[in-house]
N, C-alpha and C positions, 0 to 999 in steps of 0.2 A: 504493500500500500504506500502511497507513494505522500509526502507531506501537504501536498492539497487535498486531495482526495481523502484521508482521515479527518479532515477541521470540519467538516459539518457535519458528520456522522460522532463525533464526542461531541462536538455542542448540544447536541440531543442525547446520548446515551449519558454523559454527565449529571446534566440534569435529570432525566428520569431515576438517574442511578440513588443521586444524592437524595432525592426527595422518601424514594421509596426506604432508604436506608434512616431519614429521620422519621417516617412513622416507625419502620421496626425499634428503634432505639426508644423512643416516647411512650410504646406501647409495653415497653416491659414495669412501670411504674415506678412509684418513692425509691424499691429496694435498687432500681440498676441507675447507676451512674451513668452517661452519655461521653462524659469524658474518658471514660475508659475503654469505650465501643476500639476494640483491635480493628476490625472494619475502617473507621474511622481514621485512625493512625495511619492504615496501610495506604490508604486511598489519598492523603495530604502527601506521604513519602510520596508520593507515584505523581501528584498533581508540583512534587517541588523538582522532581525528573522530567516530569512537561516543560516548564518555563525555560528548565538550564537549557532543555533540548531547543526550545522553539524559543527564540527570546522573545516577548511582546512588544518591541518597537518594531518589531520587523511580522511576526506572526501571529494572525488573529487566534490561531490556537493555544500561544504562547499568552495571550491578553485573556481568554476564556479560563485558564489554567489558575491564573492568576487571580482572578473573580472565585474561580471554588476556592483555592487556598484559603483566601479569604474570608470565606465563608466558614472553611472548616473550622479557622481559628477558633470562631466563636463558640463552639463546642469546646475549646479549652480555656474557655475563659471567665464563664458562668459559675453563677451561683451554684449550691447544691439542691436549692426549691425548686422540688416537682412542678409548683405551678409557674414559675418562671422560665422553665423547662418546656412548660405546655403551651406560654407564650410564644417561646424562642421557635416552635417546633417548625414546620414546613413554613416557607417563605410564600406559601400561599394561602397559611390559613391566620384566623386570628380572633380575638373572644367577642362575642355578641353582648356579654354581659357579665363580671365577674360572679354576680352569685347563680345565674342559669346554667355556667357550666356546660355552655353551650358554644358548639364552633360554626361560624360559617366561613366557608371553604370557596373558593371560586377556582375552576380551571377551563384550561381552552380546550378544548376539544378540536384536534388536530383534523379528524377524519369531514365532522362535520363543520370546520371554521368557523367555529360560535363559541361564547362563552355557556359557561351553566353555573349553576349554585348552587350550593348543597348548604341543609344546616342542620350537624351531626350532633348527635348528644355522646360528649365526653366521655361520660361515664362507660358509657357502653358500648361506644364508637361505633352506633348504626346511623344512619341516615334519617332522618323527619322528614326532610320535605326538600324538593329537586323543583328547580326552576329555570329552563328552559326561555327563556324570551329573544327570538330572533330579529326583534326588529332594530333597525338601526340608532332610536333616541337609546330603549335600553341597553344594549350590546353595548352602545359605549360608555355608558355609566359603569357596566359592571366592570369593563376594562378598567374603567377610573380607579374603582373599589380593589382591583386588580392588583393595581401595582399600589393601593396604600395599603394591602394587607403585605407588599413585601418591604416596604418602609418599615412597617410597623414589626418587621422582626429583627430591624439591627439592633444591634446589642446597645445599648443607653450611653457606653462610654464611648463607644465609636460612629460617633454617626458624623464626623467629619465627611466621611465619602456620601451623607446625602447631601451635606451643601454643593460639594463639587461637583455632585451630577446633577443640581439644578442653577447654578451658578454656574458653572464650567460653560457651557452651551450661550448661558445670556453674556458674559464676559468674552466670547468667541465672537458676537454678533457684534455689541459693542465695537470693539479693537477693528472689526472689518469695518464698521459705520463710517467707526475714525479714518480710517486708512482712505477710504473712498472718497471723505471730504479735503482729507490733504492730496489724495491726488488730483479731483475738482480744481483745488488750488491751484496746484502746478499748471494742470492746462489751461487754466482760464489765464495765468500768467504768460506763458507761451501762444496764448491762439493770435493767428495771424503772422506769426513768427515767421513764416516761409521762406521768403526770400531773404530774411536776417542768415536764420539757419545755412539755406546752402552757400552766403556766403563767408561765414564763420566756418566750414567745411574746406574753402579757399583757403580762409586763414591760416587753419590746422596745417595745411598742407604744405604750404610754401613757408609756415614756421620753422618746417625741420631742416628747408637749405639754406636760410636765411644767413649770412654772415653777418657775426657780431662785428658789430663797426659803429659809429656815431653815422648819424642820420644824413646828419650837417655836410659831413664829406659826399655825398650823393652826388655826380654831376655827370652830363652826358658822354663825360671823355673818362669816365672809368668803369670800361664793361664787365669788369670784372666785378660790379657791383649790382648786377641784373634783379638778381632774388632777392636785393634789397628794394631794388624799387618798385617788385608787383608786390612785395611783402606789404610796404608804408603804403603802398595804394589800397589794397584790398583792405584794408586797416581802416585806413580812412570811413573808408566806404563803412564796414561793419559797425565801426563807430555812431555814424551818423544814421543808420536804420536801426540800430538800439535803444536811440536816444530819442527816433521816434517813436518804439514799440514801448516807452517807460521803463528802459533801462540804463541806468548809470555807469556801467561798466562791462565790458569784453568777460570777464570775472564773473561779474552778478550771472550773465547767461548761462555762462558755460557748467556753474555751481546748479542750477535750476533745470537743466537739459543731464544733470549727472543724478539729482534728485529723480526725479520725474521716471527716469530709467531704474533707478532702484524703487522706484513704489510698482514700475508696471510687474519688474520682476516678482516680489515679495508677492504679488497676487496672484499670478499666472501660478504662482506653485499650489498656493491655496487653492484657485480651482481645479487645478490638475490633482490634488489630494483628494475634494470633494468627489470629480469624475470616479476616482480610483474606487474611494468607499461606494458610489452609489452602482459602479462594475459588478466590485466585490459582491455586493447587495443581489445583484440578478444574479449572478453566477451560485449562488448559494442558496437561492430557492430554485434554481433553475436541476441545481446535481438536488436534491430533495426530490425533486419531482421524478428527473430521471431514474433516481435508484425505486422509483416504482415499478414494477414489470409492466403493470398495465398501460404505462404511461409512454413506457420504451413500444412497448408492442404497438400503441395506437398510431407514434411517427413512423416507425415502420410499414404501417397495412398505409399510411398516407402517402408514404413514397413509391409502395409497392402501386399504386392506382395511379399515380404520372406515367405517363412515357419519358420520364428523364432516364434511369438506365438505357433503356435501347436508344436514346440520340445522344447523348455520353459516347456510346458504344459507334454510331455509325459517323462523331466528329472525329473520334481517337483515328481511324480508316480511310478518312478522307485527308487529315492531319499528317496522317505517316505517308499513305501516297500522294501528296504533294509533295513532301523533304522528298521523297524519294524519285522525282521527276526532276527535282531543280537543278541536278547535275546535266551538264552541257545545253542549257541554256544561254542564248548568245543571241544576238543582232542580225544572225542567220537563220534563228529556229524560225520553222514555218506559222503563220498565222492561227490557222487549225489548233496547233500542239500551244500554241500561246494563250488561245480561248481553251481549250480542253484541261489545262492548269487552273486559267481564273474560274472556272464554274467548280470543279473540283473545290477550290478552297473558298468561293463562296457559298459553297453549298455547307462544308464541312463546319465554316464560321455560322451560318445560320442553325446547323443540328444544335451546336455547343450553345448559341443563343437559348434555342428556344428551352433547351432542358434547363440551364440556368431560371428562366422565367419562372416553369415549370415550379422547381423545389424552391427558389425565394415566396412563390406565392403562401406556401406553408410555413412563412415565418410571423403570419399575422396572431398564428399558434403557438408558431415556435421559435420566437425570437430569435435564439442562437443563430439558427441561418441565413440570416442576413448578413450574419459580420463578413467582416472583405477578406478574413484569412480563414473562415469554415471551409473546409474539404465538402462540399455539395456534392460533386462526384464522388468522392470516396463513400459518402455516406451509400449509395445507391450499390454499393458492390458491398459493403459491411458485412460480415457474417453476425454481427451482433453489433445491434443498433445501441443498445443499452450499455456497453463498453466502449461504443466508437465514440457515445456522447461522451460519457461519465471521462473518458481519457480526456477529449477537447477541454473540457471545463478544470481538470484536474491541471494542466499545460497551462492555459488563462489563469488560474490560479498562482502559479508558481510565476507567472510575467508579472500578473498585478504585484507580486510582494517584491521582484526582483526592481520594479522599476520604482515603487513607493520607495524602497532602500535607497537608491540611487537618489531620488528628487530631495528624501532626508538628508545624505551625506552631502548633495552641491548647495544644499541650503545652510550649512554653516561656512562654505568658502565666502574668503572676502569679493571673490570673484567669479558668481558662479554663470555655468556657461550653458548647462543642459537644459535648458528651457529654451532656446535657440534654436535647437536643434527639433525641436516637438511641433511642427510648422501648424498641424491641426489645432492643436493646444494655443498656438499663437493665433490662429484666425477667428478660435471661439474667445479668446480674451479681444480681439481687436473689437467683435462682436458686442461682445459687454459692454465693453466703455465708448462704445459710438467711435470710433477710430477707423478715418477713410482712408482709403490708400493716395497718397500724396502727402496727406497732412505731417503737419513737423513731428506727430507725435507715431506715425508711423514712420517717416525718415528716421527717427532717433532709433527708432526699436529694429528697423531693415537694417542702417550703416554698422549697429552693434556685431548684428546675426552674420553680416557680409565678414566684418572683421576675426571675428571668430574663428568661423569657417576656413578661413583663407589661411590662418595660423594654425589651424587643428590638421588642416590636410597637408601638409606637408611636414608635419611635425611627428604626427605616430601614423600617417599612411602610410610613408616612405620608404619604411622597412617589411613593410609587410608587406607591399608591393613587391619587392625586391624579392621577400621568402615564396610567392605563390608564383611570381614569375619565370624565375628557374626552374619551377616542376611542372607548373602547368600550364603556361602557355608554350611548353612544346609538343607535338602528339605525338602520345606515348609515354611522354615523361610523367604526365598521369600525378597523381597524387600523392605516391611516394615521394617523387621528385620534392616536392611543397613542403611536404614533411621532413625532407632531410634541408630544404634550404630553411627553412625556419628554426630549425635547431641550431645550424651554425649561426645564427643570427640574434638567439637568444629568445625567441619570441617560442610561444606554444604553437602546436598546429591550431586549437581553437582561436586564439587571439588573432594569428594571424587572419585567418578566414572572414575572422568577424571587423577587422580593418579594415581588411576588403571588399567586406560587402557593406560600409559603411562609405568607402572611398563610392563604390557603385549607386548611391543610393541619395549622395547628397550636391546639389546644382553647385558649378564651380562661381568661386567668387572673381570679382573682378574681370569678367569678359573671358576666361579661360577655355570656358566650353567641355570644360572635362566631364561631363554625365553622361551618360549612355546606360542604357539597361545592357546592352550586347558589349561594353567595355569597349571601347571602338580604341580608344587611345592609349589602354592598356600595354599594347606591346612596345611603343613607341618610349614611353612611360620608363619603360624596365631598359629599353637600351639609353635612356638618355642619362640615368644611375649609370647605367653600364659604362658611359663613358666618363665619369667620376664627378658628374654634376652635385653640387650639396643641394639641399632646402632651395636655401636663395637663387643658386641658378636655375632651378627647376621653372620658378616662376617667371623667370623673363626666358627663358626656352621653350617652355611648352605653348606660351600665346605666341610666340613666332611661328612654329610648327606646325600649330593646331590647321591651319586650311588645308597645309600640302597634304599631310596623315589623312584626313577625312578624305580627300581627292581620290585618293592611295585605294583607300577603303573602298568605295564605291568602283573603280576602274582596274585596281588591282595592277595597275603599268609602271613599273621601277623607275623606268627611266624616265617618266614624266617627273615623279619623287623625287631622285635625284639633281633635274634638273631645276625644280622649283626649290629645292634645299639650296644648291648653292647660288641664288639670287637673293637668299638669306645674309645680310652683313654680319646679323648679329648669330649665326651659329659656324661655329668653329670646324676646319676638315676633320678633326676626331670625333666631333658628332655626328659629323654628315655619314662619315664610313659605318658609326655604329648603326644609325637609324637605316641605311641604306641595305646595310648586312642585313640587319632584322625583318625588314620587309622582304627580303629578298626567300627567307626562311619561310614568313610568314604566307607569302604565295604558293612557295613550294609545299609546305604541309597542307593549305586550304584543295591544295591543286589532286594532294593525296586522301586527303577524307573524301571530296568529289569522288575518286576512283574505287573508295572501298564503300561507300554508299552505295555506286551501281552495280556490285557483285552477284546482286541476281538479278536484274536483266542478263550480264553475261551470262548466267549459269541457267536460263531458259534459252538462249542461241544454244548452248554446248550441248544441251537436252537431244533437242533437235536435231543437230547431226552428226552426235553420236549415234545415233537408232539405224546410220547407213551403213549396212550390209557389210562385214571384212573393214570397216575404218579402221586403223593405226592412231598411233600417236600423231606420225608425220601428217598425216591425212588432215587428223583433227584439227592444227595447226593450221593448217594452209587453208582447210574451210573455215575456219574461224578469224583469219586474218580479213577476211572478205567481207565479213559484217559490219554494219554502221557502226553499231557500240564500242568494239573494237578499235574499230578507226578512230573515233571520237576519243577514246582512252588513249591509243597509244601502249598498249601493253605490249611489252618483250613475247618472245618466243619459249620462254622459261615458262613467264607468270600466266601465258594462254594453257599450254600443256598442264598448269598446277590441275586446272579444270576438267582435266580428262576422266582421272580415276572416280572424281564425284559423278560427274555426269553419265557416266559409265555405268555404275552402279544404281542411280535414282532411276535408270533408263531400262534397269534390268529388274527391278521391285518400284513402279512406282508407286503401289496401294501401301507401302510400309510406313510404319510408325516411324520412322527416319526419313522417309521421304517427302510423309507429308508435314513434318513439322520444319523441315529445311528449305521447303519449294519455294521462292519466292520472298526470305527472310535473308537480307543483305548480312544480317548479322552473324547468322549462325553460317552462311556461306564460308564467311571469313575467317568465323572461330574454326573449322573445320579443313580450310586452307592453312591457316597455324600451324596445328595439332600437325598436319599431316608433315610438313617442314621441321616438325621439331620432335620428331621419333615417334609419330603413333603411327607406326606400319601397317596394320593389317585397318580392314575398316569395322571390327568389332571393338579393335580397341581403342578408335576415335568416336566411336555410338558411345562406347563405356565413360570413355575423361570427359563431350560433353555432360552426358547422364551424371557425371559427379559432381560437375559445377553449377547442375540444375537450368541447364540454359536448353536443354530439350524439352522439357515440360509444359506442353501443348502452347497454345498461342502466348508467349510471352510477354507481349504487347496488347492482348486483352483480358478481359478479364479471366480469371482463372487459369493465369499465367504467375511465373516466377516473380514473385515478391519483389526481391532483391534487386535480378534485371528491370524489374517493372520501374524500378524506384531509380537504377540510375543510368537508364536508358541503353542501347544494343551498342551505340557507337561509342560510349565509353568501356562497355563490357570487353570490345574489341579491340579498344587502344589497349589494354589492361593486356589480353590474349596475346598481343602482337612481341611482347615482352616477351614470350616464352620461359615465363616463369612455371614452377611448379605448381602444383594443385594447392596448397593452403598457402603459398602469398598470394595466387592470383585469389583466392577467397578473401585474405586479411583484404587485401588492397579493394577491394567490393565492397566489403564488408564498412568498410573506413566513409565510401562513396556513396555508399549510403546513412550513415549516419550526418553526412554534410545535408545531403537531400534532407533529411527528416526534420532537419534544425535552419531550413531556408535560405542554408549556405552555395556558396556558388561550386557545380561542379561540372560543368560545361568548357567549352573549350574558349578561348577567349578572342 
């Protein structure tokens, strides 16, 4: 059980637990002690190994741990009168009238979500009279009655924690009141400020080349004195639109635009805190509901009644044969093959469309599926709905506590920065406080987040860049490769991953242009370290670069590359040779995934005439040279022949369980092209090592297909295979590649 997944199942078994163990304890009378209840004792040891385990700034089951503790104290602190006793007893009950000797009892009733009342006679501990009222004036009265029967069993010398749970709350309100009117202030002092601000941003700027000199020496026959004189001009200027906006000094602003920024922050965490608890709040009635069978079973027969499985199923098809057409694609393909692609994948886009519609409709029930990282697909192939939930919410769970940790820990920096980075968090605070985009009070809070940004990414990207770039943006080099460059590097393989998919994930500052989901500048990136650039050169290298790379990208032509490099002043011939090298790489391996992508097209020509009467090797060869595909690849006379003995064989069994799961699967073509290269001689004992690696196991790429392949797709499975490594790295190294997939890391080729 994993730590989110246990917090609401003891929130409820605690309580039940506790309550039921103070009637047994109440119920033994005068002669038994309650403080002695072993029960008792064991259950506080166990609730003071919750808290160590789970600490409560961080875990709500470490804050719940801590409430019983609490509670149990007071079993060691009381009097020895039975009747003080029978006061103290369940935190639900409490006395009607000292000489009646009578309890009324109030509890909820889970099944039916109503209160009841009960009012017991002591003595004898049966029931009088049950009270029932479901309407809404009473229900909430009896809640009222509710929580003053569990006031009314704190112990008399501790009721410090009732003022703070009714004061805490009105003191929290307060403090935000206040907050909100001092930042009122702020911007009512700054509004209108616009053009002060951007040219106070001049000033900032041209402060830092400013040479220190007297003023007085300024004259037009000393150009060596330039950044003094846009310095004293822009100055000027700020001066005099300050002095119109009701400011006395450069100073007074700059102090009010540094305020101003420290109240937006101090609030953004506050709502970002509030968002979290009110998450938390659904995600915990949500795993409730879920751990009911009936409740799991009813999302299921709601999914099972879409057609989203079967159009999931018929985009994944349309999805894979497209990737698997785009090889030799060019400015040549016929028109025909150019329309037979776009309907292909708009059709395949519209399956994926409408099954998405399909399962979001059933979020009007069930929330959870709306969110933008639910597996909606996944859910539709689940073998148990009731686990695939209860996992998702138990995952949300450990994000919510990992990211409240974090917003705790930058909220005591003098400088803190991760609220910059939460861009939705910033657009619902711009929300809140009426903050338009232009206005000064959005420029102050943009030029921070630009600043930031600009410092972060080059500061702890840079290395991780470096550790993933040596292993994986070669193919083949695959994710060992990543993993041995990050070790020498000092970094972890997670940290680094998670750099990188930080670097991928966040828009470049100052006109860089460094984002991409597909990492487009990634390689570019790793040769420009590679030619021993620091931090600092990176930034004025990579906005030089950036057009030619992108040209690159799209055209894939060297020598356009190269010749647009050196029209660059500002990059040096040891960059040009790296960048140039690297492309040249990067073409040539793009040139080779192309060629192992179409391995079965090839291996349906070789089908084919193989099946002619006495063919040979040489034979095969020279019909197969003749084929388009062939021509289009360019394949040696080696790598055609590799084709023989397969095609040979699928041509001689094609109803076999090996034939039909290899017809037409680029991938397992490939694997089986490996295998055959790197000593499985006979072809029993190439059915057998795939059959080990689980890459034969019916449609791999659909449903009720290999997991693990499923998870980190055929054409990495094959970069991996091409290694001719043994049977358990080439599984560790899967194994690894899938755990990247599972956690949204990047494992793709770059």
């Amino acid at each position: 059980m994993t730590k989110s997944s246990a917090m609401s199942g003891w929130q409820v078994d605690l309580r039940s637990y506790l309550f039921g163990l103070e009637k047994k304890v109440g119920s033994k009378g005068s002669s038994h002690d309650p403080r002695k209840s072993a029960q008792l004792q064991q259950l506080q040891v166990y609730m003071k190994a919750l808290i160590k385990k789970y600490p409560p700034q961080y875990w709500p089951l470490g804050q719940l741990a801590t409430e019983m503790d609490t509670w149990l104290k007071t079993y060691f602190n009381r009097f020895g009168d039975i009747k003080a006793e029978v006061l103290m007893r369940g935190y639900r009950e409490v006395y009607v009238g000292k000489q009646s000797e009578k309890i009324l009892r109030i509890e909820h009733n889970k099944q039916a979500t109503h209160h009841q009342m009960f009012l017991i006679d002591e003595t004898t501990g049966k029931i009088i009279d049950t009270n029932t009222d479901t309407s809404p004036v009473n229900q909430e009265s009896m809640g009222i009655m509710r929580v003053g029967q569990m006031l009314s069993t704190a112990w008399f010398g501790k009721t410090a924690w009732i003022t703070a749970t009714f004061d805490g709350p009105r003191s929290k309100q307060e403090r935000r009141l206040e907050e909100k009117l001092q930042r009122n202030r702020l911007k009512g002092k700054l509004k209108g400020m616009e053009a002060a601000y951007l040219k106070y941003r001049q000033y900032k700027k041209l402060n830092k080349y400013k040479i220190n000199t007297d003023r007085r020496s300024l004259d037009s026959h000393n150009p060596g004195l330039t950044e003094n004189k846009a310095y004293a001009l822009v100055e000027g200027q700020l001066e005099s639109l300050l002095k119109s906006g009701g400011y006395s000094s450069i100073q007074t602003f700059e102090k009010d635009i540094q305020a101003f920024e420290r109240a937006f922050v101090k609030e953004s965490y506050q709502v970002a805190l509030d968002a979290l608890d009110a998450y938390q709040m659904l995600l915990y009635k949500e795993e409730k509901r879920y751990k009911n069978p009936s409740e799991a079973t009813d999302l299921e027969q709601k999914v099972a009644k879409t057609k989203a499985k079967s159009l999931y199923t018929q985009a994944r098809k349309g999805e894979s044969a497209f990737n698997i057409s785009s090889f030799g694609v060019d400015k040549y393909t016929s028109p025909s093959i150019r329309s037979m692609r776009a309907s292909v994948s708009s059709d395949a886009s519209e399956k994926r469309s409408e099954a998405e519609s399909q399962m979001k409709a059933l979020a009007k029930e069930h929330p959870l599926l709306k969110n933008q990282d639910f597996n909606r697909e996944g859910l539709t192939t689940a073998s148990s709905t009731q686990d695939f939930m209860l996992k998702y919410i138990a995952d949300r769970y450990e994000s919510v506590q990992t990211i409240r940790k974090k917003i705790l820990e930058d909220q005591k920096r003098k400088d803190p920065k991760l609220i910059y980075k939460l861009d939705l968090l910033l657009e619902q605070v711009y929300k809140n406080e009426g903050i338009s985009k232009g206005s000064i009070y959005h420029q102050i809070i943009s030029d921070r987040k630009a600043t930031i940004e600009f410092d972060e990414m080059f500061g702890k990207v840079a290395l991780a860049i470096i550790a993933i770039g040596l292993g994986v943006i070669s193919f083949g080099g695959g994710t060992i490769g990543a993993v041995a460059g990050a070790g020498a590097l000092g970094l972890s393989t997670y940290d680094a991953f998670v750099e990188f998919q930080e670097y991928e994930t966040k828009h470049a500052a100052y006109g860089a242009k460094m984002y991409s989901k597909d990492a487009t500048m990634a390689w570019a990136i790793v040769a420009l370290i590679g030619a021993g650039l620091d931090a600092a050169g990176l930034k004025t290298a990579i906005k030089s670069i950036s057009s030619a790379v992108h040209a690159f990208n799209k055209t894939g032509n060297v020598a356009r590359l190269e010749k647009s490099l050196k029209r660059l002043k500002s990059i040096d011939d040891k960059i040009q040779r790296n960048i140039v090298r690297a492309a040249k790489l990067r073409a040539k391996k793009l040139a080779l995934l192309g060629r192992f992508n179409s391995s079965g097209v090839v291996l349906e020509d070789a089908i084919i005439i193989v099946q002619e009467i006495g063919i040979t090797v040489e034979k095969f060869v020279l019909n197969m040279q003749a084929t388009t595909t062939i021509k289009k690849l360019g394949l040696s006379n080696g790598e055609i022949a590799d084709f023989y003995p397969l095609a040979k064989e699928i041509a001689k069994n094609p109803n076999s369980e090996f034939a039909k799961a290899i017809k037409g699967n680029p991938g397992l073509v490939d694997a089986w092209l490996v295998l055959h290269k790197n000593g499985a001689e006979s072809f029993i004992d190439i059915s057998k090592k795939l059959s080990e690696e689980g890459l034969i196991l019916g449609k791999f790429l659909d449903e009720g297909g290999n997991k693990l392949v499923f998870a980190v797709g055929d054409d990495k499975v094959i970069a991996v295979l091409k290694k001719g490594k043994p049977s358990n790295a080439i599984q560790e190294e899967l194994n690894l590649l899938k755990i990247l997939s599972d956690n949204g890391l990047p494992t793709t080729e770059i």
